[in-house]
N, C-alpha and C positions, 0 to 999 in steps of 0.2 A: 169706804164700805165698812158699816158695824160688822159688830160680831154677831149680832142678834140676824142681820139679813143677810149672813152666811151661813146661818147654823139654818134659816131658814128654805134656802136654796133646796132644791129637788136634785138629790143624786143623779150624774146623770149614769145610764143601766150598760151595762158591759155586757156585747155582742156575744150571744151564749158559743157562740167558736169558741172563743178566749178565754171562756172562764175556765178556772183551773179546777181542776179535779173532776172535771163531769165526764171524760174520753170524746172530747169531738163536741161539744154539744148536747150529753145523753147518756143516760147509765151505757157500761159496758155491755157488748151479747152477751146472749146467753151464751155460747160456745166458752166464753174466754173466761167466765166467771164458776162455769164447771169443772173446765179446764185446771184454772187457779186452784180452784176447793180439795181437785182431787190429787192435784201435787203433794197440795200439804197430808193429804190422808196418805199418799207411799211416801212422803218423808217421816211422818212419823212412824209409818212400819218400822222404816228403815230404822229410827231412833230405839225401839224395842227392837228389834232385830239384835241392835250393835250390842244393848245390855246383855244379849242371849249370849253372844260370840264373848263379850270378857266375860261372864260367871264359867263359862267352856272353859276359857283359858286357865281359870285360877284351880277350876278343879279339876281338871284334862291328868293332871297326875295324882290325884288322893283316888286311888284304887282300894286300898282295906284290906289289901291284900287277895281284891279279886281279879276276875279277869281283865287284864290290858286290850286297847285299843286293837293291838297286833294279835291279838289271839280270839279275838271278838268279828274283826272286818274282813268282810268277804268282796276285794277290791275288784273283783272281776264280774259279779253283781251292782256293783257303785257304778263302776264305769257304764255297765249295759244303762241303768236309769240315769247315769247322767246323759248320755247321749240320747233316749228316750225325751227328756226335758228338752235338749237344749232343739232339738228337731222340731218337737212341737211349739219352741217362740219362733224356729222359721215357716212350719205353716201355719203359722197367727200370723205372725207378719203379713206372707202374700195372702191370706184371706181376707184379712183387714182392706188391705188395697185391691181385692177384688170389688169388695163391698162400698169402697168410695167412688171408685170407677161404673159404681152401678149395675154390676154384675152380680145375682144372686147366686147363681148356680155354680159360679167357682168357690164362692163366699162358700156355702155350705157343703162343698165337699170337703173345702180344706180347715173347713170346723168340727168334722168328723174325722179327720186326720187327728187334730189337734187335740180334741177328746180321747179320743183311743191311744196316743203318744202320753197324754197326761195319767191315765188310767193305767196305763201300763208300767209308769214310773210307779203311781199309789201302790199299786200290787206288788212290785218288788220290794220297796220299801215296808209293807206288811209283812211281807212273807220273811224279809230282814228281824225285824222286831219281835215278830210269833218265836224266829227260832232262839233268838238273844233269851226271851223270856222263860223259853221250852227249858234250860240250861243254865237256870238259874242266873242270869245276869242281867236283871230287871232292873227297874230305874229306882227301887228302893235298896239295890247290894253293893254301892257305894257313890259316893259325890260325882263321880267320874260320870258315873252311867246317870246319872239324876239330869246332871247338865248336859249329858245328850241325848237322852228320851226328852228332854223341854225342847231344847233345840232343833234335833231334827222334827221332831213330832209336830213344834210350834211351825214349819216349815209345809208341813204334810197339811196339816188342818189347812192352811192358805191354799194348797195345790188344790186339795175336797173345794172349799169356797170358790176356786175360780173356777173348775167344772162345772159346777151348780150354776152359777153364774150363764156360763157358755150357754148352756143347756135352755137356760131363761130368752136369752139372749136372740140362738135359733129360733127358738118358738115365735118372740116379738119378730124378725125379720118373716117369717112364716105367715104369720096372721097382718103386721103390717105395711111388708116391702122395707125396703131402704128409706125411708121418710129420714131427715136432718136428726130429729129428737134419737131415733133407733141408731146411728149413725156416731152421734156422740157419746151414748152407751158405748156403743162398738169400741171407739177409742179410746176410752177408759181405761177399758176393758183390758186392751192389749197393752197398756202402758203398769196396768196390776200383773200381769200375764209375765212381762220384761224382768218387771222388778222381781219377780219370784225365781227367775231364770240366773239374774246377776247374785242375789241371796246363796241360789245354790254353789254358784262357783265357788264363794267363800266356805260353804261349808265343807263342799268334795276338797279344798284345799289344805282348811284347816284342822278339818274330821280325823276324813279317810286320808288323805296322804301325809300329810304328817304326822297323825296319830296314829296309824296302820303300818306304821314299823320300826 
């Protein structure tokens, strides 16, 4: 056989099962490719998060001679909004799985849980920062306090965004039921919800209890 009536020969075509890189046959769902995109969006929170957590660390002690950590945190306030928080990723949680179970009506009470639990963190956490600032210990009266009005604050703006969010979210389940497309919102949803939850731990650890005495 030449080479000319090989180069000639007709490929023969590879059973689209086998070919490599299509998932099966066929682009990926749409679930998996949401799914995929919105990992990487909380991994890179997380990526900015971590830069928050070491600028804390470097300057957690350049105070300027103002107020300390321990003369600033009111741990008995922390605690109430951490447990505020962490209450409402458990009713995310079971409301999520109300809502893939097809159940609207547990879905949005324990969305109103979750609002009001998340709300109730924001407000302590204002009412935190009102008095820091009432008393002169705002986020321009040393490095200390700079890195933690970014940090917790950068923390608080997410908590606002994922209430906004919820709030969206309700209304879509409202106007269009549980339909697949509202459903993978939903789980987004709760997966931005989580990671805010795990965020805070680090911070009530590295803030308030270590820095608070």
């Amino acid at each position: 056989m030449t080479i000319a009536a090989t180069l000639d020969r007709t490929p023969t075509a590879v059973p689209t099962e086998l070919a490599r890189g299509r998932g099966g046959g066929g682009p990926a769902p749409k679930r998996i490719v949401v799914a995929y995109g919105f990992w990487i969006f909380i991994l890179s929170d997380m990526i900015m998060f971590s830069a928050l957590f070491a600028a804390y660390a470097v300057l957690s002690g350049n105070t300027a001679g103002g107020p300390t950590g321990a003369e600033l945190f009111n741990i008995r306030n922390v605690f109430i909004e951490t447990m505020c928080l962490l209450l409402s990723s458990y009713t995310c949680g079971i409301g999520v799985l109300s809502a893939e179970r097809g159940q609207p009506t547990p879905f949005l009470v324990f969305a109103i849980f979750t609002f009001a639990l998340g709300a109730a963190f924001l407000v302590i956490e204002a009412t935190e920062f009102a008095r820091m600032v009432e008393i002169g210990a705002g986020p321009s009266r040393s490095g200390f306090l700079s890195a933690f009005f970014t940090l917790v604050g950068t923390h608080g703006v997410h908590v606002t965004g994922g209430l906004i969010a919820l709030v969206y979210l309700v209304a879509q389940v409202l106007v269009k039921g549980l339909r697949p497309a509202v459903l993978r919102r939903l789980l987004c949803w709760s997966l931005f919800w989580h990671a805010l939850d795990i965020v805070w731990v680090g911070v009530f650890t590295l803030v308030y209890l270590m820095g608070g005495h």
